[in-house]
C-alpha positions in Angstrom: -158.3 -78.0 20.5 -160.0 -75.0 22.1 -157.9 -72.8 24.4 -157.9 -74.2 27.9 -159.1 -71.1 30.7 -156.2 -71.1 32.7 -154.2 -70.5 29.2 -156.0 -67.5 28.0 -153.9 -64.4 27.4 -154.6 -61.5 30.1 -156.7 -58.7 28.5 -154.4 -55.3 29.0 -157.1 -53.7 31.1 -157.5 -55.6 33.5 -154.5 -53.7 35.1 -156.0 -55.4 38.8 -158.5 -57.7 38.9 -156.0 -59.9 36.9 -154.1 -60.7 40.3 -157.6 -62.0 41.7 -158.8 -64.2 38.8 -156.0 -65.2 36.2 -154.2 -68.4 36.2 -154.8 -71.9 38.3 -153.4 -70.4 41.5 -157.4 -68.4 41.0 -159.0 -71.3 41.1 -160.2 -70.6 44.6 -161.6 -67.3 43.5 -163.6 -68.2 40.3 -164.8 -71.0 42.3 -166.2 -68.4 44.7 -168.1 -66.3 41.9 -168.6 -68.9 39.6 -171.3 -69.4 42.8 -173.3 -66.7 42.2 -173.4 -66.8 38.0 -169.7 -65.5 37.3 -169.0 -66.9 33.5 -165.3 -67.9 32.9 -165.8 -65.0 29.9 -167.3 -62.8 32.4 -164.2 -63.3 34.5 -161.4 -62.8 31.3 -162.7 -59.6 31.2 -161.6 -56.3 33.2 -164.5 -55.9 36.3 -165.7 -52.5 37.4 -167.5 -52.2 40.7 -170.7 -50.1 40.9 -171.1 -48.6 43.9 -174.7 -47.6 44.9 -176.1 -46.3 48.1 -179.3 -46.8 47.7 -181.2 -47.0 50.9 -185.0 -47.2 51.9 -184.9 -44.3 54.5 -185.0 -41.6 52.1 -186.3 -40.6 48.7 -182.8 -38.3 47.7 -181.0 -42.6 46.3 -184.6 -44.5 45.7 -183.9 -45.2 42.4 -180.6 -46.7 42.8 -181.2 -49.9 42.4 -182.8 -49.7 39.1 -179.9 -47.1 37.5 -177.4 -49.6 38.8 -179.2 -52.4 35.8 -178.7 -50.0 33.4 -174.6 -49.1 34.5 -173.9 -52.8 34.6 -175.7 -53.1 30.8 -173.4 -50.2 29.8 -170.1 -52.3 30.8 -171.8 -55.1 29.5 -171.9 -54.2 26.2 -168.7 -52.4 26.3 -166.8 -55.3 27.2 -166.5 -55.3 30.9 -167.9 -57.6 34.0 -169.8 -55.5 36.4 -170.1 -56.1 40.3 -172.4 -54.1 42.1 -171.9 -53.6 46.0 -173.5 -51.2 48.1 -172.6 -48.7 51.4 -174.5 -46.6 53.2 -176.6 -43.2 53.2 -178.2 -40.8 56.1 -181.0 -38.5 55.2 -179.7 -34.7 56.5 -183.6 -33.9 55.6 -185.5 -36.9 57.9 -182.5 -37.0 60.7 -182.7 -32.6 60.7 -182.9 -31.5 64.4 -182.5 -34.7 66.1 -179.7 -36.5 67.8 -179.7 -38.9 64.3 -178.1 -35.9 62.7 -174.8 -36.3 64.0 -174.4 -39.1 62.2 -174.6 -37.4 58.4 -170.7 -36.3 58.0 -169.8 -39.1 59.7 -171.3 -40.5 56.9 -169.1 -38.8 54.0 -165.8 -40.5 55.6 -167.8 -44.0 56.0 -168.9 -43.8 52.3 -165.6 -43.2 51.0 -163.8 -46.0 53.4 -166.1 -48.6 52.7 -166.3 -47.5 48.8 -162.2 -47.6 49.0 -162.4 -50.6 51.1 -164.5 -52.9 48.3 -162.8 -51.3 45.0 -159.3 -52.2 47.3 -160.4 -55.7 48.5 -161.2 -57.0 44.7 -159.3 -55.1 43.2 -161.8 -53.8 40.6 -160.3 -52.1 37.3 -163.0 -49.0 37.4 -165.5 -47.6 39.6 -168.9 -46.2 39.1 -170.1 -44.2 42.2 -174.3 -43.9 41.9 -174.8 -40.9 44.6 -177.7 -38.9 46.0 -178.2 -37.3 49.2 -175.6 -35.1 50.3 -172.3 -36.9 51.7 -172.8 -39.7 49.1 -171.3 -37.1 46.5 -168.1 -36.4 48.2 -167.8 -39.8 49.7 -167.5 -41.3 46.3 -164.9 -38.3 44.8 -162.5 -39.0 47.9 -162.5 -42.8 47.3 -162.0 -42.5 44.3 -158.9 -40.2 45.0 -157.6 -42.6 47.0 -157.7 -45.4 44.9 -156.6 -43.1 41.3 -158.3 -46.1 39.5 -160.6 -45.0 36.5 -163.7 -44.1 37.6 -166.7 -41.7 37.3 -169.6 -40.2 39.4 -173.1 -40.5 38.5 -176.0 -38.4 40.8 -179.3 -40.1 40.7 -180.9 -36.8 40.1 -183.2 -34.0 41.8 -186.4 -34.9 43.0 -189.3 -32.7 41.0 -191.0 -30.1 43.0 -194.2 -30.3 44.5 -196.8 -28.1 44.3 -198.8 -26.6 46.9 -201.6 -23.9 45.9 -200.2 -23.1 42.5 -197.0 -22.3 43.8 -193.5 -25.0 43.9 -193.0 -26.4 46.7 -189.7 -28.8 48.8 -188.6 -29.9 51.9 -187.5 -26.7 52.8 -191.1 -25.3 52.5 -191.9 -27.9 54.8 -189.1 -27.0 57.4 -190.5 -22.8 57.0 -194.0 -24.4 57.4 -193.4 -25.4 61.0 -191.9 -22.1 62.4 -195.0 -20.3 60.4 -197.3 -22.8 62.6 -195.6 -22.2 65.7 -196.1 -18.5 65.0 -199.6 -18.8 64.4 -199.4 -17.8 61.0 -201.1 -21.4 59.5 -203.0 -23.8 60.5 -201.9 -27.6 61.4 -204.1 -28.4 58.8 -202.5 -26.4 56.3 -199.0 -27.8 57.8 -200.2 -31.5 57.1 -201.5 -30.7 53.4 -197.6 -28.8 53.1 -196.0 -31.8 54.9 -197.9 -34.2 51.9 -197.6 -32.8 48.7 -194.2 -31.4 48.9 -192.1 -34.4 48.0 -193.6 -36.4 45.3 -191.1 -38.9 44.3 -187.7 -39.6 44.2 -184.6 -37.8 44.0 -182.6 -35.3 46.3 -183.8 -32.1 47.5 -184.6 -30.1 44.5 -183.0 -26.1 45.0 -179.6 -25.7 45.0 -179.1 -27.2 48.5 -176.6 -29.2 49.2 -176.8 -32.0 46.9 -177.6 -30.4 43.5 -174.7 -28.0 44.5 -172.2 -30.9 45.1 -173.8 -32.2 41.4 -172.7 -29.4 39.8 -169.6 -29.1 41.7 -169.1 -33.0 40.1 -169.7 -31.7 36.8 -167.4 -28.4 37.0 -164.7 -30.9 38.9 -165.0 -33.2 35.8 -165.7 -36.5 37.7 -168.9 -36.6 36.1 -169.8 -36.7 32.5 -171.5 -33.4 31.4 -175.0 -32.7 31.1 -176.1 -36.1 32.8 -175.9 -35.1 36.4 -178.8 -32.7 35.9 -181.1 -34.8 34.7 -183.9 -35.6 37.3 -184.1 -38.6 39.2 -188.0 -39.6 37.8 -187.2 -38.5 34.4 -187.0 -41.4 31.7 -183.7 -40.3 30.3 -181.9 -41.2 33.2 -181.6 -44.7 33.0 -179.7 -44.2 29.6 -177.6 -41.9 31.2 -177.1 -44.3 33.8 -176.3 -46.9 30.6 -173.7 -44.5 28.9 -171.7 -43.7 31.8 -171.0 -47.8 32.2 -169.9 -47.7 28.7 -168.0 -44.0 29.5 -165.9 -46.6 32.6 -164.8 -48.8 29.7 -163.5 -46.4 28.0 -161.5 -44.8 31.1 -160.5 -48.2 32.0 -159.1 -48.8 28.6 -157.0 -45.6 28.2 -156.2 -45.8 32.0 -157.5 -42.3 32.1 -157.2 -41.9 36.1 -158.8 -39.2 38.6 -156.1 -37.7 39.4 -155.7 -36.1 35.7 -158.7 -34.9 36.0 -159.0 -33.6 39.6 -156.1 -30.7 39.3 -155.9 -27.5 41.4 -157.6 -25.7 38.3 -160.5 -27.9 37.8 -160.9 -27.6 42.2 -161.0 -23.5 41.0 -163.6 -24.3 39.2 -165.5 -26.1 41.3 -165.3 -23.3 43.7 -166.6 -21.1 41.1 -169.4 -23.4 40.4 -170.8 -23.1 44.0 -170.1 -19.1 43.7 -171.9 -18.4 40.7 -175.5 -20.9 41.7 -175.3 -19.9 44.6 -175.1 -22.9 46.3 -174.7 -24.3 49.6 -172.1 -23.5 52.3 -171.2 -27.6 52.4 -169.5 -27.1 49.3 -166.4 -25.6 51.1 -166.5 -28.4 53.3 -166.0 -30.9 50.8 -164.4 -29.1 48.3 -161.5 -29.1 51.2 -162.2 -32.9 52.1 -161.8 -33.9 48.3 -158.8 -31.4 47.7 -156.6 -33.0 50.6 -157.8 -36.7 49.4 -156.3 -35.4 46.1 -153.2 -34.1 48.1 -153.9 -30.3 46.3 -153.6 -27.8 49.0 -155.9 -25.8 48.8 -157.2 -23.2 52.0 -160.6 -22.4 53.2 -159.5 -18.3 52.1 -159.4 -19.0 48.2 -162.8 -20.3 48.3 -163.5 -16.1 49.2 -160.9 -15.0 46.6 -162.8 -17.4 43.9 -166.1 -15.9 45.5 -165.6 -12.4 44.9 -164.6 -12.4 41.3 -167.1 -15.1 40.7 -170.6 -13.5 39.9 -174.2 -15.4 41.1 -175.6 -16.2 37.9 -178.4 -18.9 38.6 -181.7 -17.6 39.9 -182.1 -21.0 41.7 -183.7 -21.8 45.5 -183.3 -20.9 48.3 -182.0 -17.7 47.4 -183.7 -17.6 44.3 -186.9 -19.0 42.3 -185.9 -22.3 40.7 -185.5 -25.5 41.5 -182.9 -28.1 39.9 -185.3 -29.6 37.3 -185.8 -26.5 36.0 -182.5 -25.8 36.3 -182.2 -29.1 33.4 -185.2 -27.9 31.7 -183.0 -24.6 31.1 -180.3 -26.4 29.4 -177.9 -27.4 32.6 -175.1 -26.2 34.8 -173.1 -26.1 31.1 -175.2 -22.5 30.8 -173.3 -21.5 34.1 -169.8 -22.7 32.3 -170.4 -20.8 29.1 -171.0 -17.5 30.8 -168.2 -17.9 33.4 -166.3 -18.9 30.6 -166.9 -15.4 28.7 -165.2 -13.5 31.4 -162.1 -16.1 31.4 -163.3 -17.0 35.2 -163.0 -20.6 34.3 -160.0 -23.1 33.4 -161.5 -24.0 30.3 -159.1 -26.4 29.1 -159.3 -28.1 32.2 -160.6 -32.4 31.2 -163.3 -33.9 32.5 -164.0 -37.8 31.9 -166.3 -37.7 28.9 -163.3 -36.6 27.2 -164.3 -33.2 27.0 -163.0 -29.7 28.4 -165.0 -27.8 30.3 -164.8 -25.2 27.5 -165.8 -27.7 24.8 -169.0 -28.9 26.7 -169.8 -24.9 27.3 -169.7 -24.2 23.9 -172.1 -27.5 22.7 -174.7 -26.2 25.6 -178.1 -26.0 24.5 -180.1 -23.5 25.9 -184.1 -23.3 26.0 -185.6 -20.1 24.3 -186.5 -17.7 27.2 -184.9 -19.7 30.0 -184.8 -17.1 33.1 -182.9 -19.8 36.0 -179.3 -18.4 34.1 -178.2 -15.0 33.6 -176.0 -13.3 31.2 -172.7 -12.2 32.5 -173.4 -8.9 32.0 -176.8 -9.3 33.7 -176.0 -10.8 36.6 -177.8 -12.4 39.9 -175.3 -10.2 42.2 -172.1 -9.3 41.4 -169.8 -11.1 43.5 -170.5 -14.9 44.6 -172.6 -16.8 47.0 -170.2 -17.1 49.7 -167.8 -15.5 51.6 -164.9 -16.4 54.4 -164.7 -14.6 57.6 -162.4 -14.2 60.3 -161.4 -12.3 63.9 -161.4 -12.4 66.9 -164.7 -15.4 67.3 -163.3 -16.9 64.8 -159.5 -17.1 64.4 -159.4 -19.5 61.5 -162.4 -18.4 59.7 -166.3 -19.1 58.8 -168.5 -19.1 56.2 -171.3 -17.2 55.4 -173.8 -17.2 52.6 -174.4 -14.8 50.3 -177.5 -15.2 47.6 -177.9 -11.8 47.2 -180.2 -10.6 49.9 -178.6 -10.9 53.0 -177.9 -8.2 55.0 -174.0 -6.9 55.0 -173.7 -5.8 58.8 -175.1 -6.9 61.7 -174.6 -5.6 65.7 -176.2 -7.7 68.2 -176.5 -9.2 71.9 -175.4 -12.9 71.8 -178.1 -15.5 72.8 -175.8 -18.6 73.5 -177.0 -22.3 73.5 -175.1 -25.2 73.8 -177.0 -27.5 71.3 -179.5 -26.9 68.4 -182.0 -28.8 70.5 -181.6 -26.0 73.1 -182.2 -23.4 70.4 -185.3 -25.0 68.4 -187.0 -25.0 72.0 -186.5 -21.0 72.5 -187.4 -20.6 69.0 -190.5 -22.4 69.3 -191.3 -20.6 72.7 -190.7 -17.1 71.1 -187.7 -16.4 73.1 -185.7 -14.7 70.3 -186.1 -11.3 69.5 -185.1 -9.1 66.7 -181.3 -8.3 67.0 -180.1 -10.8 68.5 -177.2 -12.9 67.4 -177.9 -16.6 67.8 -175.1 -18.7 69.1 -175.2 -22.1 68.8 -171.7 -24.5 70.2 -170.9 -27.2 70.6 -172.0 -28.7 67.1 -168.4 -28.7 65.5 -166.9 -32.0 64.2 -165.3 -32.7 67.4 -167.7 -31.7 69.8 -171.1 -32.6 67.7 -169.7 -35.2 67.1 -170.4 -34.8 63.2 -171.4 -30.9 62.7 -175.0 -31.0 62.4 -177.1 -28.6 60.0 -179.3 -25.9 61.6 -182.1 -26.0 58.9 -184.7 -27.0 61.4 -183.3 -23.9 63.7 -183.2 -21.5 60.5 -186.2 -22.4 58.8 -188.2 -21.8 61.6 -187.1 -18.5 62.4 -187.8 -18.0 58.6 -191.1 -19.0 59.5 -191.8 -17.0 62.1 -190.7 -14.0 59.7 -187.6 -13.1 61.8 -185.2 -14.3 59.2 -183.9 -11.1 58.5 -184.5 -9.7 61.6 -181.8 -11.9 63.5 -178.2 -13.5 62.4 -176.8 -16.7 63.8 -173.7 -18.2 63.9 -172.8 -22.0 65.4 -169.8 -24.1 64.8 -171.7 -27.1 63.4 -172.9 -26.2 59.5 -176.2 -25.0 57.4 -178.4 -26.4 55.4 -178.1 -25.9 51.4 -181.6 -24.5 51.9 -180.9 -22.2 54.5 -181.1 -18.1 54.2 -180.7 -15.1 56.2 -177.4 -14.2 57.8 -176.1 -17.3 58.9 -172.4 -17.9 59.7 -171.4 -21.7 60.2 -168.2 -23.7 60.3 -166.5 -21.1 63.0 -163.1 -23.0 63.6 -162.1 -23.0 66.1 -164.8 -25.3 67.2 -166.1 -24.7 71.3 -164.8 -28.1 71.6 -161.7 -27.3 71.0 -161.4 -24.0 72.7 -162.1 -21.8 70.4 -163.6 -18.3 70.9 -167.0 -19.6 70.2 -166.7 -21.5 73.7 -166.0 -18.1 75.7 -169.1 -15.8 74.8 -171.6 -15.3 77.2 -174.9 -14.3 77.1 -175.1 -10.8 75.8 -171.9 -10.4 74.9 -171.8 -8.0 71.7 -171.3 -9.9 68.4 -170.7 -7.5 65.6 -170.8 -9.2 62.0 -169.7 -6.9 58.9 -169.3 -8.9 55.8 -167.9 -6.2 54.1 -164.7 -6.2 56.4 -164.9 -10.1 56.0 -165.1 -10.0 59.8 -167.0 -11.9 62.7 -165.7 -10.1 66.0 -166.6 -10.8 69.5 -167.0 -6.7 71.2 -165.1 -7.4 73.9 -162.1 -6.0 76.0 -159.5 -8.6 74.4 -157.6 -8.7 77.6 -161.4 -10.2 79.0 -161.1 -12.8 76.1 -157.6 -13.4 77.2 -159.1 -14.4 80.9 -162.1 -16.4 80.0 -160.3 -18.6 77.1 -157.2 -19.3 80.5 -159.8 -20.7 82.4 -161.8 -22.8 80.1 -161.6 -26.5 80.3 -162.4 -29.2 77.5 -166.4 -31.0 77.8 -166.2 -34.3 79.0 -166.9 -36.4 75.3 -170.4 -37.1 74.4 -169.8 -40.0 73.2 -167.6 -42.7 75.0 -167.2 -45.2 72.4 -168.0 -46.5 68.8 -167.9 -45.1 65.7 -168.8 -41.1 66.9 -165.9 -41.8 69.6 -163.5 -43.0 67.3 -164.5 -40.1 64.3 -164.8 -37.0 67.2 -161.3 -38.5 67.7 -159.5 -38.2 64.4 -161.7 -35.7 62.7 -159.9 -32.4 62.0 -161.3 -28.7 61.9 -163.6 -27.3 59.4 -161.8 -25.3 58.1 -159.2 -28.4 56.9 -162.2 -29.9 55.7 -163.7 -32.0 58.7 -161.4 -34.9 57.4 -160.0 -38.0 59.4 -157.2 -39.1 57.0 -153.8 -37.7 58.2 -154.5 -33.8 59.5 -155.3 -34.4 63.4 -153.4 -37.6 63.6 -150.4 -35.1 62.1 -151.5 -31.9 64.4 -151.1 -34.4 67.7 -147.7 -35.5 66.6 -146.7 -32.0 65.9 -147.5 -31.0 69.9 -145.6 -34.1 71.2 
C-alpha cells in the first residue's frame, strides 16, 4: 500500500519549514499552497526562499526576475522547493538630488526587515538574496545575520559601459556632464547625446561605486560564491551562475553551514581591505558597520583607517581610476585583488566563504587575462596606502570619512560656505557662487536630520564639471556617492541634527582639513565653540510621521553604522 502523506518521514534538512508543512495538523497550510501549484513532493522537501528586488524604476535589478528562474532550477534539481518573494529597491542614481533621495538608506533597514520578516514568517530552510543597487547588498547580508539560516548572496551584476565619442562612458559621466553645461563648457545638445548613450542596459553602475564595491565586499566577506558576483548583469553566463548558486543553497542547507561561520571579525578585516585596496566607495564603512553589529562583531569606524593604511590601492578602477567593473571581470575578478593582498599576508586567508572555499584557495585558482592593466602587482602599486581614511577633531568628535584614490589633495585651508540642504548647495553651484578655496558645508543631511543621509553626487559632480573639483573641498554629514572624487569628507558624526559641531559653523569660519594628521578642525577659539554649541537648539523634525518619522527616530549615528536595531533605543536608556 503506498505511503500515505501525512506518514512520510521528515527529511533532516528541513530543520524549519517542517513545523509549517509536516503532519495533519498542516493540513491548513498545504491546502494554502497546494492553491497555487505546491506538489505534496514539492512540499516533503526543505524550501528555500529567493529573495529578489527587482523593480521597474531602475536598470541596477532589471534582470531579476529572469535570474530568479534560473536559482529556483538550481534548488530544483538539487532537491529543494523554491519560493520566490520580493521587497523593495530605490535608485540612489534617478532619486540623486531630490527630496526622493532620503528614502535610499532607509531602504537598507526596510530590505533587511522585510527579507527577515518572509524567511521568519515561513520559516524557509535557506535564503537566496538576488541584489543590485546599492542598499539591496547590505540589506540582504543583515537579514541574513539575523536569521543565521543558510544562505547566500548573489549581485545581478554591473551594467556595461557606454560609449560616448570613443571614450567609456556611466552615470557619473552624466552627473559631470551637467555641471560642464552649467559652466558653459558643452552644449545641451551634447548633454542629451551624454544623457542617451551612457547606460545601455541593465545592471548597476558600472566603476567601483557603491554597488560593485559592496560586490566585492560580498565576495571578500564570503557571503557570496567566488568569481560569480563579477560577472555582468547582460552577460549570458549569469543565468548559470544564478543556477549554481540555487544548487550552492542545497548544499549549505544540507551541512547546516550558517552565516555566522562565515561572517567572523577576520573575514569583516577583509572586507575592509577589499574596499581599501579598489578603491571603492565611502558607503562601504557604512555598511560594513551595519552588517558587523547585525553579526554582533564590534567593530569601530577607526579600524576601517588602521585596515586602510596598511592596505595598498591596487585596482585601477573608476572614479579614481580608468576601469569600469566589466572590465574589472574581463581581467579575471576581485580574486586578482585577493591573491596580491594575499602575498603580503594582508588577508585572512583561511578565512571560509560559502562555496566551500577559503579566500586563499580561490586566490590561488584566479585566472588572470594576459596583459590585464585594471590590477596591479603588489609591488607595483595604485598608491601605497588605501582608498579611505578616518578623521576626527574638533568638527567632528567621532569621526568622518574621506576618500582617498590617489589623487586627492592631502591638506586643505578654507573659508566655510554653509548650507543647510544639498538642494541649497546645487543652486549656488549652478549660479557660480563657489569659488576656489572654499570649504563646502553641507548639514543637516545625517541619518537623523536627513532623514536617511543623502549622497552629494549631484552636488560633487557638478563642481567636477565646472572644473573646480580640485580647487574646493566639501564636507556634509549626509554621505558621497561611490562615484564621487575630490576632497570630500562625509559621514561627520556628530550629525547637525544632533548637535554636533557641524551645526555651529558659520559662514566663513576657517575649516582646515589635513589628512595627514587624520584631522578635520573647525579654526576657531574653542571657548567660541563652547558658546555657540550652549546655545544651539534641536530643528523642529522634517518629517512628522510615517516611515522617515519613525527611522529619523531609531536610527543611530554614522559612525555606528546608521542602524535602527538596538544602538539608539540603548543610547536613550543609557541618559534616563
Amino acid at each position: 500500500m503506498p505511503e500515505h502523506p501525512y506518514d512520510r518521514p521528515t527529511d533532516p534538512a528541513k530543520r524549519h519549514s517542517a513545523t509549517l508543512t509536516d503532519g495533519p495538523d498542516r493540513a491548513p497550510a498545504r491546502a494554502m499552497l497546494k492553491a497555487i501549484g505546491f506538489t505534496d513532493e514539492d512540499l516533503a522537501r526543505p524550501i528555500i526562499g529567493v529573495a529578489t528586488t527587482w523593480i521597474e524604476t531602475m536598470p541596477c535589478n532589471f534582470n531579476q526576475r529572469r535570474l530568479a528562474e534560473s536559482v529556483k532550477e538550481g534548488v530544483r534539481a538539487a532537491g529543494g522547493t523554491p519560493m520566490e518573494f520580493n521587497t523593495i529597491s530605490i535608485s540612489d542614481g534617478v532619486t540623486m538630488g531630490t527630496e526622493g533621495m532620503k528614502s535610499s538608506l532607509v531602504s537598507r533597514e526596510v530590505v533587511a526587515d522585510s527579507i527577515e520578516l518572509t524567511a521568519r514568517g515561513h520559516l524557509f530552510d535557506g535564503l537566496v538574496c538576488l541584489v543590485g543597487c546599492d542598499k539591496t547588498i547590505p540589506g540582504a547580508a543583515m537579514a541574513l545575520a539575523r536569521l543565521d539560516i543558510p544562505g547566500l548572496v548573489l549581485y545581478n551584476g554591473t551594467i556595461y559601459p557606454g560609449v560616448y565619442k570613443g571614450r567609456d562612458a556611466d552615470i557619473v559621466t552624466v552627473f559631470e556632464a551637467v555641471g560642464a553645461y552649467r559652466a558653459g563648457r558643452i552644449t545641451l545638445d551634447e548633454l542629451y547625446e551624454i544623457e542617451s548613450v551612457s547606460c545601455p542596459g541593465a545592471g548597476a553602475c558600472g566603476g567601483q561605486y557603491t554597488a560593485n564595491t559592496m560586490s566585492t565586499v560580498m565576495e571578500f566577506i564570503g557571503l557570496s560564491p567566488a568569481g560569480l558576483n563579477g560577472i555582468p548583469a547582460e552577460d549570458p553566463q549569469k543565468d548559470e551562475a544564478a543556477r549554481r548558486c540555487g544548487e550552492l543553497v542545497m548544499s549549505l542547507v544540507r551541512d547546516d553551514v550558517r552565516p555566522a561561520g562565515i561572517v567572523t571579525r577576520d573575514a569583516l578585516e577583509n572586507g575592509i581591505a577589499s574596499v581599501s585596496a579598489t578603491g571603492g566607495s565611502t558607503n562601504g564603512v557604512l555598511h560594513l558597520l551595519a552588517i558587523a553589529h547585525e553579526f554582533g562583531i564590534p567593530l569601530s569606524i577607526d579600524e576601517f583607517g588602521t585596515v586602510a593604511d596598511r592596505t595598498p590601492i591596487l585596482a585601477d578602477m573608476k572614479p579614481g581610476g580608468r576601469f569600469s567593473a566589466s572590465q574589472m571581470y574581463d581581467a579575471g575578478g576581485v580574486a586578482l585583488v585577493m591573491r596580491e593582498l594575499l602575498e603580503r599576508d594582508l588577508l585572512h586567508g583561511d578565512a571560509r566563504t560559502v562555496d566551500g572555499r577559503t579566500i586563499a584557495e580561490i586566490a590561488a585558482a584566479v585566472v588572470e587575462t594576459p596583459g590585464q592593466e585594471v590590477v596591479r602587482p603588489i609591488d607595483r602599486p595604485m598608491k601605497p596606502t588605501g582608498g579611505l581614511a578616518i578623521l576626527r577633531g574638533s568638527l567632528a568628535p567621532d569621526g568622518c570619512v574621506v576618500k582617498l584614490a590617489g589623487h586627492e589633495r592631502l591638506f586643505h585651508r578654507g573659508p566655510a560656505r554653509v548650507f543647510e540642504s544639498e538642494e541649497s548647495c546645487f543652486e549656488a553651484v549652478k549660479g557660480q557662487e563657489i569659488r576656489p578655496g572654499d570649504v563646502i558645508v553641507i548639514r543637516h543631511e545625517g541619518p537623523a536630520g536627513g532623514p536617511g543621509m543623502r549622497e552629494m553626487l549631484g552636488v560633487t559632480a557638478a563642481l567636477v564639471g565646472e572644473g573646480l573639483g580640485e580647487a574646493v573641498a566639501l564636507l556634509t554629514d549626509g554621505r558621497f556617492s561611490g562615484g564621487t572624487h575630490g576632497l570630500m569628507i562625509g559621514h561627520v558624526a556628530p550629525e547637525a541634527a544632533l548637535g554636533g559641531p557641524i551645526a555651529i559653523v558659520h559662514e566663513g569660519d576657517p575649516i582646515v582639513v589635513d589628512v595627514e594628521r587624520r584631522a578635520l578642525d573647525l579654526d576657531v577659539p574653542a571657548d567660541e565653540i563652547a558658546r555657540r554649541l550652549a546655545s544651539w537648539s534641536s530643528p523642529a523634525p522634517r518629517y512628522a510621521g510615517g516611515v522617515m518619522a519613525k527611522y529619523a527616530a531609531l536610527v543611530s549615528s554614522a559612525s555606528q553604522g546608521a542602524v535602527t536595531t538596538g544602538t539608539r533605543m540603548a543610547e536613550q536608556l543609557a541618559r534616563r
